[in-house]
N, C-alpha and C positions, 0 to 999 in steps of 0.2 A: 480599559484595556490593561492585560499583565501578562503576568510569565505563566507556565504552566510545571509545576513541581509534584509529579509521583515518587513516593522514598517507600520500597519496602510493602510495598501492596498486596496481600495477599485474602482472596477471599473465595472461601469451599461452600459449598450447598452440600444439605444432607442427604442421605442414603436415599434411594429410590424403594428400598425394599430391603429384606432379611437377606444377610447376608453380599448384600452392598456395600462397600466403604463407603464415604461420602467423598465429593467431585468436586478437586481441587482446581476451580474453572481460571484465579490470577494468580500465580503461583512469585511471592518476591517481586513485584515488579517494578522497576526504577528507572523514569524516563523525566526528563527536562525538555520544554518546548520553549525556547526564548519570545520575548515579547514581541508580538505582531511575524512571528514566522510560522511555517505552513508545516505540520507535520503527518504521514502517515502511519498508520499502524496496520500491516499488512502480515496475512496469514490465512492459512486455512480453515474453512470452516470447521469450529465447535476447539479453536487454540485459544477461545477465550477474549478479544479482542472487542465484539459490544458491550460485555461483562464488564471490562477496564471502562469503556467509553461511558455504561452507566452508574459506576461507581465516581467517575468523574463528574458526574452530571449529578451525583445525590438521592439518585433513582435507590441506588444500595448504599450499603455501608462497609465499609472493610472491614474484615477480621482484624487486620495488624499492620502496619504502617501508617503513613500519611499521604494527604494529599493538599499541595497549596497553590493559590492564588495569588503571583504577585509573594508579597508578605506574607498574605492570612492566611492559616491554615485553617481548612471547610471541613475535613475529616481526620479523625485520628490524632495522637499527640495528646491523648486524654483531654481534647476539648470536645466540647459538645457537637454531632454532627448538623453541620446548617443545612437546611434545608434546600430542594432543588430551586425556589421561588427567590430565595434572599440570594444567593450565590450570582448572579447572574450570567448565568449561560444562556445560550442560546445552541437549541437542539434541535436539529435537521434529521427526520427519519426517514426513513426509505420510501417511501412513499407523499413524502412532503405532509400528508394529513392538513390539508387546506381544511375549512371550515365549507362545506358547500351550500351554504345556505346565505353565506356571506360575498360579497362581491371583493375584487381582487385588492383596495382602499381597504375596505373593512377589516380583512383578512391580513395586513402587513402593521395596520394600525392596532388591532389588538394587542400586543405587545405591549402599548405604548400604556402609561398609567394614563388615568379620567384628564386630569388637568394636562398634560400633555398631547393629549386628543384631542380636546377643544383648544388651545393655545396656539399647538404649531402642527396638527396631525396632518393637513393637507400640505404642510410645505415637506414633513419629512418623509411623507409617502412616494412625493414628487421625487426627493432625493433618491428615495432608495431604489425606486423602479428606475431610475438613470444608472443609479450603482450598479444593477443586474442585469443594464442594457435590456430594456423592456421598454416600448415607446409609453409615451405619458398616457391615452386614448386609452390603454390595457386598466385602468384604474378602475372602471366599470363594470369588466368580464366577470362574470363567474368562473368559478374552476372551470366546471365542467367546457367550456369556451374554450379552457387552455389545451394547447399540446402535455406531453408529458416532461417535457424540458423545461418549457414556461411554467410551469405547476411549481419543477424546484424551483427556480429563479426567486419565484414569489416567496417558496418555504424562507427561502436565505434572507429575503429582503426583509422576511418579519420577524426574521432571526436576530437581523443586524439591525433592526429599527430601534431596538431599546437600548443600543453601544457595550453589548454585554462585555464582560472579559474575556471570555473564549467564545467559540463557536465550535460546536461537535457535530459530524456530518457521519451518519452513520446508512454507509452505505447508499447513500440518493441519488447515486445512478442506474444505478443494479436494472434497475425493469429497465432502462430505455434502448434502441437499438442503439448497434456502435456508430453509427455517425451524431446522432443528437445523443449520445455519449459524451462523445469528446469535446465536441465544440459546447454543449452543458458544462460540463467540466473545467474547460479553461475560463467560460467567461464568468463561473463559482471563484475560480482562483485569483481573477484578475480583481472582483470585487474585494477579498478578501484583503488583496494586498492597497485595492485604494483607500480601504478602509484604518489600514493597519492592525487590521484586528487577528488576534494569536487563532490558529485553529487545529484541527486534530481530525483527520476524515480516518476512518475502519473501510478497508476494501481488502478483499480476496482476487482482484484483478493487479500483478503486478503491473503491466504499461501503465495505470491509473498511476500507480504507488509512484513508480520510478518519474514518472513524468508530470506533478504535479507537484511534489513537496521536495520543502529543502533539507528536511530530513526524511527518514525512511527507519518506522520502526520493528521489527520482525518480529513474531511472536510465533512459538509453537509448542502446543502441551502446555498451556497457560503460562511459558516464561518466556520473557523478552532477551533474547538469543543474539541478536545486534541492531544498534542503534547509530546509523552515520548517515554522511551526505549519499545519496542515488548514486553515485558513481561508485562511490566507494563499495558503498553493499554489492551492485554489479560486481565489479573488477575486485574486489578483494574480501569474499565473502567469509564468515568467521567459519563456517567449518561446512563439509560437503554437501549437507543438506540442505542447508540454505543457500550453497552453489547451483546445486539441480531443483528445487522448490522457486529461484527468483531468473529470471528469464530460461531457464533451463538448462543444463551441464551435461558435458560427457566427463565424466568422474571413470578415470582408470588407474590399477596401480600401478607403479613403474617404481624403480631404483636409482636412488639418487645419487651423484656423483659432484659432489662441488654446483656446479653453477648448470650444471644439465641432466638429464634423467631418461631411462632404456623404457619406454612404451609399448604397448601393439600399436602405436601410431608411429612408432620409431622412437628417434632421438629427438628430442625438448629442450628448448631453454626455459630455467627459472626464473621466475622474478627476484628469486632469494636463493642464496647456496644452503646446500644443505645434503646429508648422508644417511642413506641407507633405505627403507622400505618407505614409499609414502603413494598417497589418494592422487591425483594428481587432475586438478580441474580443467577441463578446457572445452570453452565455448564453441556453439555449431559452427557463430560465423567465423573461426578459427581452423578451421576443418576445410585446407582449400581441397577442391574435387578437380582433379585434370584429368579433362576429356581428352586432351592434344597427346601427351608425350607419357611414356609409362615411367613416370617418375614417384617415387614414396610409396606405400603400402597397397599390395594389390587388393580391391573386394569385389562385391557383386551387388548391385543396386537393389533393393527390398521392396523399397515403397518412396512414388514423391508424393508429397504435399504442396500443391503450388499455389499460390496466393495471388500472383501478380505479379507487385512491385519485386519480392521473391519468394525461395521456396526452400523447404526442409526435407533431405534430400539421405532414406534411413538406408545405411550399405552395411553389409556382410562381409566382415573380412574375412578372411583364406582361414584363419585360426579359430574362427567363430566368433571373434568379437564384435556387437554390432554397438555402430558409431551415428551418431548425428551429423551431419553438415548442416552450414543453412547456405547458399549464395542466390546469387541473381535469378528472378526467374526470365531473365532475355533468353538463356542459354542453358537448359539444364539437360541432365541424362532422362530415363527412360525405366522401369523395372526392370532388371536380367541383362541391363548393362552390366559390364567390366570397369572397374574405373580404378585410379588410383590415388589415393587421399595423402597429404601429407599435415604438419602443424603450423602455422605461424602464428608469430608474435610471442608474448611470454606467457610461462604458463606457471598458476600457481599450485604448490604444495604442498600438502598437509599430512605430519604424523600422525603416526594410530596413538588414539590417547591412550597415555602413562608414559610411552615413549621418554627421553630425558634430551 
């Protein structure tokens, strides 16, 4: 087990054709995952983010930077690149790519070297299907026997049977529905951490990102734009785009005054004082909608989206400004309602860059 050290990563593919540049897919990239913590690297698809995950894994090779393990450095640093076999990783694809011709034993045991197979293969096989919370009796199945949850479970256990240094999880939930999503996912996480082993998942799903790792990497246009704890990225995102890109934003301008700022949502408090023209982010659930009393911004209701537990709720202001809410779905308006929005809580600010 170790740390995970990207310094400076940067790696283009060539031209498609005459007249093509060639396709700067990791552009700088500099990311630390401390030993035995969970981190994601989240973004849109084609920002580049399996590309990173397969330069970590040995698949490629970087143009220019490094990349290290722990101490050793695997890529770059004009050492020779190590190969994906000696590094020891362990790689979860999206699809798990079980062996199906092998039984669910066979299949977590390969990992293991020959002497390690015959020595202890049945006792660490035992362990690992405990570690993924799979009953012992599953040892026998063939894939095709499994669900598609059970299938990754297996990928990770055969991931984690050889005690690699990382674990790289490239996207391996993607196909499943969201309920054997999530509970997938957590009990991926829970292994991870009884394991202590460092890992690294790529998802384009932020709830996954935010609600699974103790960091949270962003990527878009192949560079890594911010890298902090889930909340932080939430609540204090490094610039608009990845305010409206990561749970979703109403981004308006307004005019700042010291410690508050003039909106089409009205008057705002900052998190931070500050003057003069700024972006100004503020989340749906922040956007209360009053049905009762004509209090704050008048508009006219657009479209619900209601979910349930709640709902996302798009209004027309008076001025044309159209706004997100998100609240409760016990109680919500109706299309060609009248309602009146106002903000709470604090909102953050952002100048227009060059600004001083």
């Amino acid at each position: 087990m170790s740390s995970l050290t990207v310094t400076g990563v940067t790696k283009s593919f060539p031209s498609t054709g005459r007249g093509h540049a060639a396709t700067r897919a990791v552009d700088d990239v500099t990311l630390h995952v401390p030993h035995g913590s969970f981190t994601t690297v989240l973004g849109p698809s084609g920002c580049g983010k399996t590309t990173l995950l397969r330069l970590i894994a040995g698949f490629l090779v970087p143009d220019s930077g490094s990349i290290a393990f722990g101490d050793t450095v695997v890529a770059g640093d004009g050492v020779r690149p190590m190969p994906p076999q000696t590094r020891r990783v362990g790689y979860v694809p999206q699809e798990g790519a079980l062996f199906p011709h092998l039984d669910v034993a066979a299949n977590i045991a390969f990992g293991l070297g020959r002497e390690a197979r015959e020595s202890r293969g049945d006792d660490r096989v035992a362990e690992m299907l405990d570690l993924v919370e799979l009953p012992a009796d599953f040892r026998d199945r063939r894939p095709d026997e499994l669900s598609g949850g059970q299938q990754q479970r297996v990928a990770l256990a055969r991931s984690l049977a050889p005690q690699p240094a990382v674990v790289l999880l490239d996207e391996p939930f993607s196909s499943l529905d969201a309920g054997l999503r999530g509970t997938t996912a957590r009990a991926v996480r829970r292994a991870l951490q009884a394991s202590n082993t460092t890992g690294v998942l790529v998802t384009h799903d932020q709830n996954e990102a935010l609600s699974l790792a103790d960091e949270v990497a962003v990527m878009r246009a192949g560079r890594l734009v911010q890298s902090a704890p889930p909340s932080q990225v939430y609540l204090s995102p490094s610039d608009p785009q990845v305010a409206e890109f990561v749970g979703r934003a109403v981004v308006l301008p307004g005019t700042a005054n010291a410690a508050h700022a003039t909106c089409a949502l009205g008057q705002v408090v900052l998190t931070e004082p500050t003057e003069g023209e700024v972006a100004l982010m503020i989340r749906p659930e922040q956007v209360y909608v009053d049905l009762v009393h004509a209090e704050g911004v008048r508009g006219t209701v657009e479209e619900v989206s209601y979910y349930g537990h709640d709902c996302a709720v798009q209004v027309r202001l008076d001025d044309g400004t159209s706004v997100l809410s998100r609240m409760s779905g016990v109680l919500h308006p109706v299309a060609g309602d009248t309602v009146h929005l106002r903000v709470t809580g604090l909102v953050r600010a952002y100048r227009p860059a060059g600004s001083p």
